[in-house]
C-alpha positions in Angstrom: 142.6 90.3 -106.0 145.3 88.5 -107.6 147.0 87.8 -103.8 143.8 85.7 -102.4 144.9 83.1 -104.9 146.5 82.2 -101.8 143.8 81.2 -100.3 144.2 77.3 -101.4 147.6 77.1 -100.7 148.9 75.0 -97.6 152.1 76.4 -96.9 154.1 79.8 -98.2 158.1 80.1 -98.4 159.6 83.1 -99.4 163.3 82.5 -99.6 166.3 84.5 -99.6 166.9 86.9 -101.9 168.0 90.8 -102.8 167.2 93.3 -104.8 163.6 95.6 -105.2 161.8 93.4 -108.0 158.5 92.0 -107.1 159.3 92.7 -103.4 155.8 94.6 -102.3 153.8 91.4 -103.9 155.8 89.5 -101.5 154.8 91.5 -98.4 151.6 91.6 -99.4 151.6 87.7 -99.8 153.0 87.4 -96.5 150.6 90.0 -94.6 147.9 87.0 -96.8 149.7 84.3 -95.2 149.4 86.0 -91.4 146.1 87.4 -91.9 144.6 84.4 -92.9 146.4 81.9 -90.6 148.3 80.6 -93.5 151.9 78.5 -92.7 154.1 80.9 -93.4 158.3 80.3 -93.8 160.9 83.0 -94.5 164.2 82.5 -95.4 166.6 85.6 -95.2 165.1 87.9 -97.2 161.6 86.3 -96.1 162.2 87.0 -92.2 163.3 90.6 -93.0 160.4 91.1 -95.6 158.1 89.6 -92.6 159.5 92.0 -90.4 158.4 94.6 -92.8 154.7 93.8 -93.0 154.8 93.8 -89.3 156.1 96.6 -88.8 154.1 98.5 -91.4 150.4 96.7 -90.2 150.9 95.8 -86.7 153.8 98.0 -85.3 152.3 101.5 -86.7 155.2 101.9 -88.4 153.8 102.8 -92.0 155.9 102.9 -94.6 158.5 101.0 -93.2 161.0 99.3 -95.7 165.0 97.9 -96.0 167.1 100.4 -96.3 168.3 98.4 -99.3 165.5 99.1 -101.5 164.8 102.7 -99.5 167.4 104.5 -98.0 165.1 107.0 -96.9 162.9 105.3 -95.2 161.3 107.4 -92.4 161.3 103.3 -90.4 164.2 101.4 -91.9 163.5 98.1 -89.6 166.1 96.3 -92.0 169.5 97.9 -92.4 173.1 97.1 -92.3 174.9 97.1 -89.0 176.9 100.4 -88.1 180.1 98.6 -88.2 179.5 97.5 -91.6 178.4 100.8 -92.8 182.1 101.6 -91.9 183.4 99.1 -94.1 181.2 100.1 -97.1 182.1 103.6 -97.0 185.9 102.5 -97.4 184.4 100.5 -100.3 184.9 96.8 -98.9 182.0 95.6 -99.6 183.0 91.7 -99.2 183.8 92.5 -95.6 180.2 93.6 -95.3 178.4 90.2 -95.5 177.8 88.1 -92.8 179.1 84.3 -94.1 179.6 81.0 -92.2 178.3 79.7 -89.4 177.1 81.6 -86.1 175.5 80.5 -82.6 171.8 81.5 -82.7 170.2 80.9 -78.7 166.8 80.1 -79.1 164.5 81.2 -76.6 162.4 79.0 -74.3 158.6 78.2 -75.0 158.8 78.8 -78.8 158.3 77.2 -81.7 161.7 77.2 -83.0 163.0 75.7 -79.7 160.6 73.2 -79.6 161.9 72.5 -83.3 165.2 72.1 -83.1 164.7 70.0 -79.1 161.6 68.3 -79.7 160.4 67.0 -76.7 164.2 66.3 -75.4 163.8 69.4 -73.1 160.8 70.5 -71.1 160.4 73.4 -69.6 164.0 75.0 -70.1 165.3 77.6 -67.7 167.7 79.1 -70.0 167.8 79.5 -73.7 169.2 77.0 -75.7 172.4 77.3 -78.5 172.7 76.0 -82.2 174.4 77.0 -84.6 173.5 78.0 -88.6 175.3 79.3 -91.3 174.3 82.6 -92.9 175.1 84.7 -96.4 173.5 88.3 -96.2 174.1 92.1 -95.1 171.5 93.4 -94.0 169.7 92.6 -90.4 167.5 93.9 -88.0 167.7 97.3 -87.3 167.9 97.2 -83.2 166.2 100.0 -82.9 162.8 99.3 -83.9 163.2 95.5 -82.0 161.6 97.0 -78.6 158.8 98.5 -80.7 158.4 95.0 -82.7 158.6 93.0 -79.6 155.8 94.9 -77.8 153.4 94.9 -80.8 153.9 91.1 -80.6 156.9 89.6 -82.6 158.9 87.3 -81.2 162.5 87.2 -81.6 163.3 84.0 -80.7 166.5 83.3 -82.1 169.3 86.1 -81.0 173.0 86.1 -81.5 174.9 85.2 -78.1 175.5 89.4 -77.4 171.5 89.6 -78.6 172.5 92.5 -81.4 171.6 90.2 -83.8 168.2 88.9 -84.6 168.4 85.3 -85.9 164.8 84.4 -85.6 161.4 85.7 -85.9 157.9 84.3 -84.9 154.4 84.6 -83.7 153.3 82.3 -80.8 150.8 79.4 -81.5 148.3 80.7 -79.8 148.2 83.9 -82.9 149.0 81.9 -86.1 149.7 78.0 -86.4 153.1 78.6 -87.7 154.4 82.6 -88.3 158.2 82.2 -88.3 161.4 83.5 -90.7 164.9 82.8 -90.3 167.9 84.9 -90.8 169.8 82.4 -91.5 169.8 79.7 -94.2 169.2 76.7 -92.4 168.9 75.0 -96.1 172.6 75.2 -96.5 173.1 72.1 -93.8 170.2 70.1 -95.1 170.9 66.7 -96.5 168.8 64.3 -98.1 168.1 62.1 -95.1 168.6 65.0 -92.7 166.5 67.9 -93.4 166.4 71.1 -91.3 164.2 70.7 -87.9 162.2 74.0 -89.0 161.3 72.9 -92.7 160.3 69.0 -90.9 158.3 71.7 -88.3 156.6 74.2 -91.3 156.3 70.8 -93.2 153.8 69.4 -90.1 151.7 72.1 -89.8 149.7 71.8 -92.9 149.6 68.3 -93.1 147.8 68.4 -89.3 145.9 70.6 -90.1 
């Protein structure tokens, strides 16, 4: 009941973020938000939450969850890389997070490439390289990103090696704007510059 309050609403963010409080109201707000065709923006936490709901009503993967709010998880689509487990077990845990800035290569035909290039490239063969700054530990688990991708999420943002997902979407022709960064594309905005994909989210709703 108290999640179709929604229904008014032009445009949902759920930012970054850690920690188990109020986290299945979230996923429920964002299966709200794709269900009903509802602009939808996730910021760390938000693309990995995202990826949850996916995988739990789309994938078949019930139940699935972060393995940092259930580390037994029979689907743990979110988790902490292998090599940082390694760190963790020898307790250094500030070697664990991923901080700075990385290259992200978008993919062609999506709506973050079209975001960041606008109409500056048409077509492109190849995929395209930016680069964004990031504070978080816990990624994609790429085990389950075969399983995603064929039930219909796009990756369209992938580190350089593609290990790491950066970006998440549905295509246009699913939901008018479905997309979550890993990233924190926040952190470079400035008041007469702001983020191509907030000025993209931003656009939908006021279209529509």
């Amino acid at each position: 009941k108290e999640v179709s309050l929604l229904k008014d609403f032009d445009g949902i963010i759920v930012p970054g973020g850690f920690g188990e409080s109020g986290i299945e109201g979230k996923i429920k707000a964002i299966e709200y938000a794709r269900v009903n065709k509802i602009p939808y923006f996730g910021l760390c936490y938000g693309m990995q939450l995202a990826t949850i709901e996916y995988a739990r009503h789309i994938a078949g993967l019930k139940d699935a969850n972060t393995t940092e709010i259930n580390k037994s998880t029979p689907y743990p689509v979110i988790d902490i890389m292998p090599e940082q487990k390694k760190h963790m077990a020898e307790g250094k845990y500030g070697a664990t997070m991923r901080l700075g800035a990385y290259p992200c290569e978008l993919k062609p035909d999506t709506i973050a490439l079209e975001a960041y290039f606008g109409d500056s490239l048409t077509n492109p063969p190849v995929s395209q390289t930016i680069s964004e700054r990031h504070r978080h530990r816990f990624e994609v688990n790429p085990d389950y990103i075969a399983q995603l991708e064929k039930a219909g999420l796009v990756f369209s943002g992938k580190s350089p090696d593609g290990v790491l997902m950066e970006i998440a979407e549905l295509p246009r022709e699913v939901h008018p704007f479905f997309l979550g960064t890993q990233f924190h594309p926040e952190l470079k905005s400035r008041p007469l510059e702001p983020p191509p994909l907030f000025t993209a989210f931003i656009k939908v709703p006021i279209e529509r």
